[in-house]
C-alpha positions in Angstrom: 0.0 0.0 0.0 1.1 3.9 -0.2 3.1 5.5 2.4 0.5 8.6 2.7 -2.2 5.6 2.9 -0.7 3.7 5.6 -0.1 6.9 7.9 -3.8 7.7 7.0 -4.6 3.8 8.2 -2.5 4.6 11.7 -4.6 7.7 12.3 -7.8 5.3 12.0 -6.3 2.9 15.0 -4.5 5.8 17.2 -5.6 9.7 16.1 -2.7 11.6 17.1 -4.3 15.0 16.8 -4.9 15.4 20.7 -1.1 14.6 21.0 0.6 16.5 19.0 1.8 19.1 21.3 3.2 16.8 24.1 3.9 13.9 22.5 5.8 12.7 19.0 3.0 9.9 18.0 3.2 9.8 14.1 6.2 9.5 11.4 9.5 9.4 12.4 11.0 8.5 9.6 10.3 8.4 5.8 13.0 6.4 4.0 11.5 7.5 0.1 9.7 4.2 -0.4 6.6 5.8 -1.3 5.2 1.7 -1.1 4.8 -0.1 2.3 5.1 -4.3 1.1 5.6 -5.6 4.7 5.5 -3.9 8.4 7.5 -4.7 11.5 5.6 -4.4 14.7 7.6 -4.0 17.7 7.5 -1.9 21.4 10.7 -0.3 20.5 13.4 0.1 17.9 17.0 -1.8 18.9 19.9 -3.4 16.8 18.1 -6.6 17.0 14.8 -5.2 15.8 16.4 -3.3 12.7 18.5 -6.5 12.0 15.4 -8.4 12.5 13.1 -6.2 10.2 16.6 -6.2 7.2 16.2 -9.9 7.2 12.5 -10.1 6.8 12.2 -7.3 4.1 10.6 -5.1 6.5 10.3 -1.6 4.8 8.3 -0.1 7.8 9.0 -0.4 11.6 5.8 0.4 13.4 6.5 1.2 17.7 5.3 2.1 20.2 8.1 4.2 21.8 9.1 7.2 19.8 12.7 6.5 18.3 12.7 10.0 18.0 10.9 11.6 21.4 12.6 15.1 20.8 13.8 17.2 17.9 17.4 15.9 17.4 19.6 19.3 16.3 22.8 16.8 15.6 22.2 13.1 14.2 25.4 11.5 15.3 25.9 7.6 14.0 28.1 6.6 17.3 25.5 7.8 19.8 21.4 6.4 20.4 19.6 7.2 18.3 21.6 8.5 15.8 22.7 5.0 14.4 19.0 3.9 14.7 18.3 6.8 12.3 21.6 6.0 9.9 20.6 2.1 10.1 16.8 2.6 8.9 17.6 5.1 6.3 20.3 3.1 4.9 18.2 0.2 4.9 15.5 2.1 2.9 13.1 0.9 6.2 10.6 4.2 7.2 9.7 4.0 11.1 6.1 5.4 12.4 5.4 5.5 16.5 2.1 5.2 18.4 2.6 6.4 21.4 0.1 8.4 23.5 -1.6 8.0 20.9 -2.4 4.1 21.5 -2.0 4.1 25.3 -5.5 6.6 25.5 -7.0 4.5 21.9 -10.2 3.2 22.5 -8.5 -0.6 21.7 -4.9 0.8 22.8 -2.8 -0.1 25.5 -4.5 1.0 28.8 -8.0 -0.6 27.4 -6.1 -4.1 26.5 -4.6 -4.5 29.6 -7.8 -3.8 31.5 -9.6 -6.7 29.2 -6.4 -8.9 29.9 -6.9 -8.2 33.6 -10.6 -9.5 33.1 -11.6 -6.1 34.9 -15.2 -5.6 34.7 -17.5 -2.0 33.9 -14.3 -0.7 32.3 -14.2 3.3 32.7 -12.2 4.9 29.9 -9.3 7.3 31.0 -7.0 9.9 29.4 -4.3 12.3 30.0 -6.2 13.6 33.1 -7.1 10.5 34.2 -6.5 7.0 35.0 -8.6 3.8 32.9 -10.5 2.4 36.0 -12.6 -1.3 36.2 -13.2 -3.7 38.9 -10.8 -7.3 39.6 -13.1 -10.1 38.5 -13.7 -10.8 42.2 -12.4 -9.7 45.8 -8.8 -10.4 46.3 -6.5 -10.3 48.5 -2.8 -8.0 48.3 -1.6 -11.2 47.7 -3.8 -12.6 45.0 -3.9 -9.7 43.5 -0.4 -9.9 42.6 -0.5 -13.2 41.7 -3.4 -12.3 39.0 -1.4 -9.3 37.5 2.1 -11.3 37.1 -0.4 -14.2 35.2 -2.3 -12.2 33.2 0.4 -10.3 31.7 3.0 -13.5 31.5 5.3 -12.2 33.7 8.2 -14.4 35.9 7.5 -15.0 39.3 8.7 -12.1 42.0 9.0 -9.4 38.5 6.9 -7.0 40.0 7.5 -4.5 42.9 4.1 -4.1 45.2 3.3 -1.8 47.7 0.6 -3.4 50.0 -2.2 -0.3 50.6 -3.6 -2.1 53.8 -7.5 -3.3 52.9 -7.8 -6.9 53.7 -9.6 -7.2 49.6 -9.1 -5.0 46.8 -11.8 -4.7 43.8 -11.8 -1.6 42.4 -8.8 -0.3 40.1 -7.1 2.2 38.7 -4.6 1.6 35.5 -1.9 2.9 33.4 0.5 1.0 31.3 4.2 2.4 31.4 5.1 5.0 33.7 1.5 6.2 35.2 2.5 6.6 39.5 1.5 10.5 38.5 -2.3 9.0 38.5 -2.4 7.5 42.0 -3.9 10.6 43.5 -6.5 10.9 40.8 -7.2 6.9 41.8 -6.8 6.9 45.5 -9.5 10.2 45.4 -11.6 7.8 43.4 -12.0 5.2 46.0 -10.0 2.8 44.0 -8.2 0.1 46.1 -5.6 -0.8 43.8 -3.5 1.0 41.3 -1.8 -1.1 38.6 1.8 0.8 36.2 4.8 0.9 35.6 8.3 2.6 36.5 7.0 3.1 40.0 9.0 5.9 41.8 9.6 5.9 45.8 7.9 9.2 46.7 4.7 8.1 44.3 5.2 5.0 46.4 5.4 6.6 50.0 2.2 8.6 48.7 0.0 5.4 47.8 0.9 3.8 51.5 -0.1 7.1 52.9 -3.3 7.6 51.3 -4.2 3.1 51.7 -4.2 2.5 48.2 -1.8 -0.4 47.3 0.1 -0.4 43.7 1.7 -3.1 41.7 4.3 -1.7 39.4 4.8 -4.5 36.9 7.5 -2.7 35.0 7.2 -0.1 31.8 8.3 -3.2 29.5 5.8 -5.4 31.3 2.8 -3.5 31.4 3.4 -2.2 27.5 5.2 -5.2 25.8 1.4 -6.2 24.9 1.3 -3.3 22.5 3.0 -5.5 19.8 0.1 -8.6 19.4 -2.2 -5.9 20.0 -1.6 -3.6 17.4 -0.7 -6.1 15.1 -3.8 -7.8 15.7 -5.6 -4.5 14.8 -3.7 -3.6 11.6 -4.4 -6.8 10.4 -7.6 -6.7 10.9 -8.0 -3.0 8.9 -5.9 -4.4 6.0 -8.3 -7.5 5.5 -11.5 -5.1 5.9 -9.7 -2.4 3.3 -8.4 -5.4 1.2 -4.9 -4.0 0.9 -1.6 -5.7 -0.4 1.1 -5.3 2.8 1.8 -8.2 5.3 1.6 -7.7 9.1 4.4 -9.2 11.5 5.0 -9.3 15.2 8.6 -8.9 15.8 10.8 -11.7 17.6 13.6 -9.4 18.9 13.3 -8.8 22.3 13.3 -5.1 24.0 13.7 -5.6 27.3 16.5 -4.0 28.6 17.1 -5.3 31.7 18.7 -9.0 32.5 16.5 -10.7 35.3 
């Protein structure tokens, strides 16, 4: 399919109008291939990924993270993520990022970790606000920890947990990647639980304060879904639209830390 129709298909799954100003959802790069045969989906660009997406005739990388979260004034090939930039270009491979963009999207990343969390009378959120729903049933600190590290795959003891005090917890409060600014806005809803990533100690010392406890399951781990979910949904769109351009989940992994 066409480049421009592609980046028309992207604003269909993740409109990046409300964005724009604090955020860089949208091309990042446009290598001149003005046709898109095959598409690379992946939470972030690394040298695996762009060796990955070179071997498998990738000529877009679609993200999540922004390879480019800033306006770069000097593109430097020995530094991140200048080499990224040389590497894709070279390769003739264009790279486009949903960021904000999917996290808010009404099938994005805070709405598919809710429905993987089996959280009932889901409540939408956005950039005021956290996505809030209810556990399945009463839990426990405990159980409720064990339910999070299942649903979203994750090895035993991965998470960090601050226990809020109530003997059960039902009612939550979300935000994949880096949400702990939200607790407030959850704890002040009555929710018991609050479920992110990138958890920092003072957002922490807050949520035992104010009895709301918090499982921090890690930016990668609350946001690696992004990749079988948005493939899964461009997929879909190029079966409905009937378009020529293949769909593939990355294999690379982007997890930067060694458990």
């Amino acid at each position: 399919m066409k480049y421009r129709d592609f980046i028309s298909l992207m604003e269909e799954i993740a409109p990046t109008e409300a964005y724009r100003d604090v955020d860089n959802s949208g091309p990042q790069i446009f290598s001149g291939a003005e046709d898109i045969h095959r598409v690379l989906v992946c939470l972030e660009i690394n040298k695996d990924v762009l060796k990955e997406a070179e071997e498998k005739g990738a000529d877009m990388i679609l993200t999540h993270h922004p390879l480019i979260f800033e306006p770069e004034s000097y593109i430097n090939y020995n530094d991140y993520p200048g080499r990224y930039i040389h590497e894709a270009i070279r390769e003739g491979i264009s790279v486009y990022s949903a960021h904000l963009s999917f996290d808010f999207a009404a099938k994005g990343n805070n709405a598919y970790l809710a429905k993987l969390l089996g959280l009932t009378d889901v409540e939408p959120g956005s950039m005021s606000e956290e996505w809030r729903g209810y556990l399945p049933e009463a839990m426990s600190f405990e159980e409720a920890c064990r339910h999070v590290e299942k649903c979203l795959l994750l090895p035993e003891y991965y998470i960090r947990c601050v226990d809020g005090g109530k003997d059960m917890l039902k009612k939550v409060g979300l935000c994949t990647g880096a949400g702990g600014s939200y607790i407030p806005s959850a704890a002040a809803a009555g929710c018991d639980l609050f479920i992110t990533g990138d958890l920092k100690l003072h957002e922490a010392q807050y949520a035992k304060a104010a009895g709301i406890s918090v499982i921090d399951a890690g930016h990668y781990g609350t946001e690696k879904i992004f990749t079988e979910n948005m493939a899964r949904q461009l997929k879909q769109k190029v079966l409905d639209y009937h378009l020529d351009m293949d769909v593939i989940m990355a294999e690379a992994d982007t997890n930067p830390y060694t458990l």
